[in-house]
MARNU-620011 format. One record per residue (C-alpha): x, y, z. Coordinates in pm, 1 decimal. Example, Ala and Ser with C-alpha at 12.3 -4.5 7.8 and 13.67 -1.06 7.14 Angstrom:
<sites>
{{1230.0, -450.0, 780.0}}
{{1367.0, -106.0, 714.0}}
</sites>
This chain:
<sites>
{{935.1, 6094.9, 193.9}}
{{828.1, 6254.3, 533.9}}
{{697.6, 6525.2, 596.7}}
{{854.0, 6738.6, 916.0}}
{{539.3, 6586.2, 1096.8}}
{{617.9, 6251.1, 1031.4}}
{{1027.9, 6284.6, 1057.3}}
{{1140.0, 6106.2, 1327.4}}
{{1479.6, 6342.8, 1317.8}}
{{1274.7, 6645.3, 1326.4}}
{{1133.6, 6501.1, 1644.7}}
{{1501.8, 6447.9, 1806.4}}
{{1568.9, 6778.3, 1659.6}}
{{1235.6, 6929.3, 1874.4}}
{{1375.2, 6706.3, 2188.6}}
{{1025.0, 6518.6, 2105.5}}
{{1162.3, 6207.8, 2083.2}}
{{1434.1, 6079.6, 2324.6}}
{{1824.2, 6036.3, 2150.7}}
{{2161.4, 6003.7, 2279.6}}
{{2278.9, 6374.2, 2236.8}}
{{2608.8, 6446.6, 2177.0}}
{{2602.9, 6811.4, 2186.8}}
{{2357.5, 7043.1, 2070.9}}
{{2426.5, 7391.9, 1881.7}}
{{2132.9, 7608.3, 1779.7}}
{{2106.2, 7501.8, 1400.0}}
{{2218.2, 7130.0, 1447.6}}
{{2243.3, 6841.9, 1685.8}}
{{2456.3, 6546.8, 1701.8}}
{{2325.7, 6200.0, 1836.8}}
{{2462.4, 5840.7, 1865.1}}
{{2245.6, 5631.9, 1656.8}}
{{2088.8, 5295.3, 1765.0}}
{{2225.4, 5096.6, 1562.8}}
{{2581.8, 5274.5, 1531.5}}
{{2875.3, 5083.1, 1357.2}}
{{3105.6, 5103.2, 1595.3}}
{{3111.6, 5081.7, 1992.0}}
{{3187.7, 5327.9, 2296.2}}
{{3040.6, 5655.7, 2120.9}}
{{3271.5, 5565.1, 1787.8}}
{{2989.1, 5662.0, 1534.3}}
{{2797.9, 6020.7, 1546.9}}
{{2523.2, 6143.4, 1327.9}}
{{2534.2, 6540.8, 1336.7}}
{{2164.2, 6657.5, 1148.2}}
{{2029.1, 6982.0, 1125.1}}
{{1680.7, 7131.8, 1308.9}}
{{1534.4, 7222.2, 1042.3}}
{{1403.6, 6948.5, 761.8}}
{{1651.5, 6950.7, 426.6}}
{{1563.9, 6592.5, 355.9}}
{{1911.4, 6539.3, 142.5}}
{{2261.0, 6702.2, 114.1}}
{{2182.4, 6820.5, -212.2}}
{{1890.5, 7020.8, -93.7}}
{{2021.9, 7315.4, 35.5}}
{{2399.7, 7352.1, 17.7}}
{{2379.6, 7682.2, 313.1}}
{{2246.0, 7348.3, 575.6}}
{{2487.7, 7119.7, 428.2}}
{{2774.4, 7341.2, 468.9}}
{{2640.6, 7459.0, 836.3}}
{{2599.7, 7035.7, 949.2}}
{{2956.6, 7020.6, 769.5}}
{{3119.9, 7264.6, 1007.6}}
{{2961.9, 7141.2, 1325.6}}
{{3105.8, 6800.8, 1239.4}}
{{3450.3, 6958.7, 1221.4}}
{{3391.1, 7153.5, 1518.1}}
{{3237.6, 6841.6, 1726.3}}
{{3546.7, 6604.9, 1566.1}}
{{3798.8, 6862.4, 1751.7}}
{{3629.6, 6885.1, 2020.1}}
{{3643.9, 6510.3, 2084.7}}
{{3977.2, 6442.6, 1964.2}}
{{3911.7, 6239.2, 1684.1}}
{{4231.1, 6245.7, 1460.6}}
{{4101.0, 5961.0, 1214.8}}
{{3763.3, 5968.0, 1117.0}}
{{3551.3, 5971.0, 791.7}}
{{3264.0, 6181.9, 711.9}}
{{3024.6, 6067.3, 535.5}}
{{2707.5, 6188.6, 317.7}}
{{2487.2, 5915.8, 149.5}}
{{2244.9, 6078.8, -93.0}}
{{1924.8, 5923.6, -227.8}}
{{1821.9, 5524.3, -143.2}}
{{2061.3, 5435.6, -395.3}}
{{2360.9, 5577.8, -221.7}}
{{2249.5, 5421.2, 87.4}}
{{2038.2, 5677.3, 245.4}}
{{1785.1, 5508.8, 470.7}}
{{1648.2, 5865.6, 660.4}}
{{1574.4, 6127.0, 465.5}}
{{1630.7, 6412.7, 691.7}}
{{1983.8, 6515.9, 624.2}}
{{2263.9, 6364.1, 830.4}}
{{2625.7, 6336.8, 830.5}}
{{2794.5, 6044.1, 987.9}}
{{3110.3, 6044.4, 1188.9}}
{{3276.7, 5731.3, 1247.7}}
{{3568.5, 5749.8, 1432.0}}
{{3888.7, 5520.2, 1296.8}}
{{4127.7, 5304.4, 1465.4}}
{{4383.1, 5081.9, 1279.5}}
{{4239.8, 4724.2, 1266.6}}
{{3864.2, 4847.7, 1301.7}}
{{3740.4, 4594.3, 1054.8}}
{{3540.9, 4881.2, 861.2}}
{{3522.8, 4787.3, 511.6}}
{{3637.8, 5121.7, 412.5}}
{{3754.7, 5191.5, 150.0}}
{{3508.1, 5096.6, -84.6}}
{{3663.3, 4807.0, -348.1}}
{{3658.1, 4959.6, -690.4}}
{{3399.5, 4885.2, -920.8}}
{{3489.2, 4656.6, -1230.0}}
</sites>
């Protein structure tokens, strides 16, 4: 895993690195990924400054990055959404700096959501 030296979200987080910034709050910041699901500013990832490398880590970040997601979803209107926490490679997490997506939802989006059930 990386180290807060090596993180490139601690480096967006630092303004080191250049990002599509959303909107900024002291203990968080919220960025339109590269390679974002949906088009037009439809999928957000709102992370935290400081390094918690999974949700799990420390529940005080996760519930901060939770309410700034709420806050940011208000602010921009977005009625239909899902938020979304993957936890550990196996869930899907490919950063490991904690991240919550935001993908906004429109009827006939073609996101495969919800997930089929598992036989």
């Amino acid at each position: 895993m990386p180290t807060t030296q090596t993180c490139t979200f601690c480096s967006i987080a630092a303004g080191e690195v250049p990002a599509q910034v959303v909107h900024e709050w002291p203990d968080a910041i919220a960025i339109i990924p590269p390679n974002a699901v949906t088009a037009g500013g439809g999928h957000v990832l709102v992370l935290p400054r400081c390094h918690v490398a999974t949700a799990t880590e420390d529940p005080t970040v996760t519930g901060t990055v939770a309410v700034r997601a709420a806050q940011l979803a208000n602010a921009l209107g977005w009625e239909h959404l899902n938020m979304i926490d993957n936890v550990g490679a196996d869930a899907s997490q490919t950063v490991f700096h904690y991240h919550r997506h935001m993908v906004r939802r429109r009827a006939g989006d073609r996101i495969q959501l919800p997930w089929p059930q598992e036989n």
